[in-house]
N, C-alpha and C positions, 0 to 999 in steps of 0.2 A: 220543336222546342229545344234552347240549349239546355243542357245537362250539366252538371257539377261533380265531379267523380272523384273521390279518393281510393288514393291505389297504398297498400299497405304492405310493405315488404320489411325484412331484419335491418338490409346495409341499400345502397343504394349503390348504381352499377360502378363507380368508381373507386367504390371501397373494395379493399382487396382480398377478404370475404365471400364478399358476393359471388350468387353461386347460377349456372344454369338460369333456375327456374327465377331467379330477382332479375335478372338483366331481360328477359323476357317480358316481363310483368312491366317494366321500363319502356321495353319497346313497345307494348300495348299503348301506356300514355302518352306515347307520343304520335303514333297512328289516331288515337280520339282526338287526341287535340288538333291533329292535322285535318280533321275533319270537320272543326266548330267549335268545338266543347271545349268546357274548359275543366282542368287534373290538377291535382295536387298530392305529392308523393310522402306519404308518414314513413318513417323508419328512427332504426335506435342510433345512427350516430353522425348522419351529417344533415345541414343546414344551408340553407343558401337557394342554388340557381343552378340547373346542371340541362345542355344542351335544352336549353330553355323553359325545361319544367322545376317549376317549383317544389322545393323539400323540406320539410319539416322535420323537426326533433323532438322527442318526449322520455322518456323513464321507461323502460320497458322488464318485465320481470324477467332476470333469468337464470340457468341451474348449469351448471359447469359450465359459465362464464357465456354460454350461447342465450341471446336473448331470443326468447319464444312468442310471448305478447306484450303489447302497451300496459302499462299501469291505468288501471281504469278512471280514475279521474284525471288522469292529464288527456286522454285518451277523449274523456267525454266533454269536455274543455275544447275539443280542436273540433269535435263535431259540431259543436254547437258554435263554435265561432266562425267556422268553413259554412257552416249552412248546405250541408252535399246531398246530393238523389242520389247516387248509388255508393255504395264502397265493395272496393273488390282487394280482395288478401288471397296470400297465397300459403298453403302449408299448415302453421299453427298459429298465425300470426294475427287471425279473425276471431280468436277465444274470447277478447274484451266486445268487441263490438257485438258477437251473437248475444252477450251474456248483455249487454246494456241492452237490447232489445228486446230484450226479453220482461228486464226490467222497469226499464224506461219507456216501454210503446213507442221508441223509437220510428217512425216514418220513414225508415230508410230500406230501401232495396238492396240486398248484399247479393254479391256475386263469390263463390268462393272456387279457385285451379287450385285443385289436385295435381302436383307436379312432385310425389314423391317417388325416389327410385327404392328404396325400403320396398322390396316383392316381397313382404311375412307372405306365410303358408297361408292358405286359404282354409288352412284346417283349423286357425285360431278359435270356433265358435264352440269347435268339438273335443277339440285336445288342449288343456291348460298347462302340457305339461310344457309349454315352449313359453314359460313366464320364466323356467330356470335357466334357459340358452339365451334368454334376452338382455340386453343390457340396461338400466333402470332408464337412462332418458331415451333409448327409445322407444321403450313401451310405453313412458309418459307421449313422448311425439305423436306416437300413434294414436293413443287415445284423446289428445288433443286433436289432433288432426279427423280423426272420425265426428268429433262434437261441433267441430267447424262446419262439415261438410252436410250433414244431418241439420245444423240448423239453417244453412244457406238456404235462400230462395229458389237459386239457381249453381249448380255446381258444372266446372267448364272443364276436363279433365283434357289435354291434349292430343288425345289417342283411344281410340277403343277398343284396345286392350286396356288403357288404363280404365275407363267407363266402363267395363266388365270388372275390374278392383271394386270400383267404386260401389258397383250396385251389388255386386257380390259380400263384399266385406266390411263398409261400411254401412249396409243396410239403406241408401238413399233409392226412394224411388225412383226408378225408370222413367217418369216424368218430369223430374227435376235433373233430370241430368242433359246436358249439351254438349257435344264434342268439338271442342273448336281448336285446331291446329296451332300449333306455335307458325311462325312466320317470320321473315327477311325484308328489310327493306333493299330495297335492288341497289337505289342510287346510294348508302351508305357504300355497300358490300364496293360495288363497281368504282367508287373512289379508290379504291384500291388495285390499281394495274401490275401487272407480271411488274414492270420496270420498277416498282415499289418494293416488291416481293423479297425474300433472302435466296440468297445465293448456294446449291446446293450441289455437292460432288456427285454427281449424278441420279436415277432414279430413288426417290426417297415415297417413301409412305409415312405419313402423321397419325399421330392420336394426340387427342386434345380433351383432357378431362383429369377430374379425382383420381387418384393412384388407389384406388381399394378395390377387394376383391371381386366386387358385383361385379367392376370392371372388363372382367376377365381380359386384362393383360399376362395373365401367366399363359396364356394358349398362345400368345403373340410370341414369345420367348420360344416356348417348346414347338412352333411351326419354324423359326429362325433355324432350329437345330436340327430342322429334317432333310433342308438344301441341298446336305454334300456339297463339296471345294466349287463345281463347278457352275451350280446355281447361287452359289453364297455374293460369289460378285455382281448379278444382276440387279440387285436394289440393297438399299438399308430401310430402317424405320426408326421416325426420331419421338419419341415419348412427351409431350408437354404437359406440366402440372406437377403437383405434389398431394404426399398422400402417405400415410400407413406403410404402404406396402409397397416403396421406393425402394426399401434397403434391400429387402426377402429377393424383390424381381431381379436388382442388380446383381446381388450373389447367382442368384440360379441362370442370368445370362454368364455370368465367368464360370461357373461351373460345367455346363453345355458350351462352353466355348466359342457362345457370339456374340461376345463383350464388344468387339469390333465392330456387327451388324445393326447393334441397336443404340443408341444415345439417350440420355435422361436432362431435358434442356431445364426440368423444371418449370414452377408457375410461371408466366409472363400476362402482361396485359390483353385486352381483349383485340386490340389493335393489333399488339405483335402476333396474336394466334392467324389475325387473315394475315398478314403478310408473309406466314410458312404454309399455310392452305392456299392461296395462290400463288404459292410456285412450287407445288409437291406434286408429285407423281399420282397421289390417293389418298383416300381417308380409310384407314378400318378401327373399328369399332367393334367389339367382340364381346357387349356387356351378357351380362345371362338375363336382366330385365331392366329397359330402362324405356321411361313413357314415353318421350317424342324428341332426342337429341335433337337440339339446334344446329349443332356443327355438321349434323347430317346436310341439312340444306344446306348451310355455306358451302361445304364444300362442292355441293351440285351446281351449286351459284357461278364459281368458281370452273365449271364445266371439271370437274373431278370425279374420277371412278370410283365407286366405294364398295367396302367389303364390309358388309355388317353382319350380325349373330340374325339369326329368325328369332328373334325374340320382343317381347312388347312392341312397342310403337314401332321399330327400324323396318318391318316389313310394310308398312305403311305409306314408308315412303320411295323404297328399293324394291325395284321388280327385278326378280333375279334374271339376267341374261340382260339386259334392256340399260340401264344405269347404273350397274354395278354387282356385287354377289351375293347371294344371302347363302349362309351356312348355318351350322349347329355352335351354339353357345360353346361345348366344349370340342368340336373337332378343330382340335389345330394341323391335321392333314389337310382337312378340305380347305382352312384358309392357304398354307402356304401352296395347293395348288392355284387358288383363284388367283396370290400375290404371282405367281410364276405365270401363267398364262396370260395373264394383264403384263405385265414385264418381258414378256417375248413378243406379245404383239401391239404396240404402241398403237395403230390405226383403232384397234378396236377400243383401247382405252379411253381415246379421242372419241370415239363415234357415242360410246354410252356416257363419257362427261357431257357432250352435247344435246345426248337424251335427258341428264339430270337437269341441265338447265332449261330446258323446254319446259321440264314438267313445273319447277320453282315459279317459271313467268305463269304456268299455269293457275295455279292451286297457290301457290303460299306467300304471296306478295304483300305488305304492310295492308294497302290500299283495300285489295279484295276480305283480305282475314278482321280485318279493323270495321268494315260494313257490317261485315255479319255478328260480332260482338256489338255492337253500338246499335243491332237490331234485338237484342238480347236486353239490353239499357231500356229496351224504347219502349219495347214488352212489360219489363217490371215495372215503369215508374206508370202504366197506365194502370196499373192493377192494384188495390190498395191492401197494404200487409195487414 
């Protein structure tokens, strides 16, 4: 049976906005439609035709200027003129639609991914006293985001560690939850050749993400500064993105004096991000929780060694010794040994980039991850809400 699917995201992957978890939900519709089906993309600010899928535009509520959900009648206006079997939202952004189903007896199957990097304490249920350390939208996020997920049919969270959030803290049943991995399309990734790539003064390591503290970029700095004169010239690491905590890390690189070691490129497109992941030396990533980095695979994609934190989804995808290193969230000794031992021995950096891309063709392909969602579709639209 074909299927009809709206995918529900804030921006759509071109806007400059968009974050991780929307470019993803992107990629999803185009792996179902590559399969048959046919998708249709809501979001609050563009319209048109983008790499072939269809986007739509409506009115979306929002609260310091970030739009959270649809307005409910323009919202229930596009459902009823799309005619769709499923919809899938990611975040906060499925609050109109649960809530018209609610209302309306809606027929419609919702799918709701969990792709928040927000690790709140697990103690929220017990201790109310972290309503004072919160910040007011994102306690509304969150509690949005739990009403999402509680009313969805089916909840898809990327990682299970995030599916232990979900059923821990948001109270979803263990049978409505599914874990289905974010995913790379190969042939996008591999239009992109070394000879495409940027050109780079020798060994370099990348990060590519939001500048905030989950981040844990301040370990990257304070590992910078453990090298001594003589390991300082074996690699740099160049920073891409922007964020909060641009200015604080810049200072404390000049202050520990490896202002010279680390570079801050700033946002760039998703485009320029592969072409410094394929030609860098590594990826590390040192957040303290974050559900299933995508850049992780690219850069395994990429045949790239990576150094990630043990933390949420990263060990998911990085066996330590094998593809790359997993460390502690906060030891920036044991990263800057992992960066030095991978930077002395080039053979082996190569041999576990080779492991990470085995494992990509393995497990995390458009093709194979887009089967198993669209067996998820096939499931809800037989079962009547």
């Amino acid at each position: 049976m074909r299927m009809k699917i709206l995918f529900i995201t804030k921006y759509s992957p071109d806007n400059g906005n968009a974050w991780g978890g929307e470019i993803q939900q992107f990629n999803t519709a185009k792996a179902i439609r590559r399969l048959g089906h046919e998708v249709v993309c809501l979001n609050s600010a563009d319209a048109g035709e983008i790499q072939g899928i269809r986007f739509r535009k409506c009115l979306w509520k929002t609260m310091g200027g970030t739009p959270y959900y649809p307005i409910e009648g323009e919202l229930k206006a596009i459902v009823n003129d799309e005619r769709v079997d499923i919809v899938q939202h990611i975040g906060t952004t499925g609050v109109t639609i649960e809530r018209l189903r609610r209302k309306e007896n809606l027929n419609i199957g919702t799918c709701n991914i969990v792709a928040t990097a927000r690790k709140l304490s697990l103690r929220i249920k017990r201790d109310m006293s972290f309503l004072w350390r919160m910040k007011p939208f994102q306690w509304m996020s969150h509690r949005y985001e739990r009403f999402c997920a509680r009313s969805a049919d089916v909840v898809m969270p990327p990682s299970n560690a995030l599916r232990n959030y979900v059923r821990e803290e948001f109270g979803v049943a263990a049978t409505k939850i599914e874990t289905v991995p974010n995913f790379i399309d190969l042939g996008e990734l591999d239009s992109v050749s070394p000879e495409r790539g940027v050109r780079y003064d020798g060994k370099t390591f990348v990060f590519a993400g939001r500048i905030v503290k989950e981040k844990g970029l301040d370990q990257i700095v304070r590992a910078l500064a453990t090298l001594g004169e003589e390991n300082s010239r074996k690699f740099k690491v160049l920073i891409l993105g922007e964020g909060p905590e641009k200015s604080r890390l810049q200072r404390a690189a000049g202050e520990l004096g490896v202002s010279q070691l680390i570079s801050f490129r700033g946002r760039v497109a998703h485009g320029e991000v592969l072409r410094h992941l394929v030609s860098s030396f590594g990826l590390v990533i040192m957040s303290q929780f974050d559900p299933f980095p995508t850049v992780v695979l690219e850069a395994m994609t990429y045949r790239k060694p990576v150094i990630g934190s043990n933390s949420g989804g990263i060990p998911e995808m990085i066996e330590d010794g094998f593809n790359g290193y997993l460390v502690a969230p906060r030891d920036y000794r044991g990263l800057a040994q992992a960066m030095m031992t991978l930077a002395d021995d080039p053979n082996l950096a190569r041999r576990m980039g080779e492991n990470g891309r085995s494992r990509v063709q393995e497990r995390y392909t458009a093709d194979r991850i887009g089967r198993e969602i669209l067996a998820i579709y096939e499931d809800l639209t037989k079962s009547p809400n």
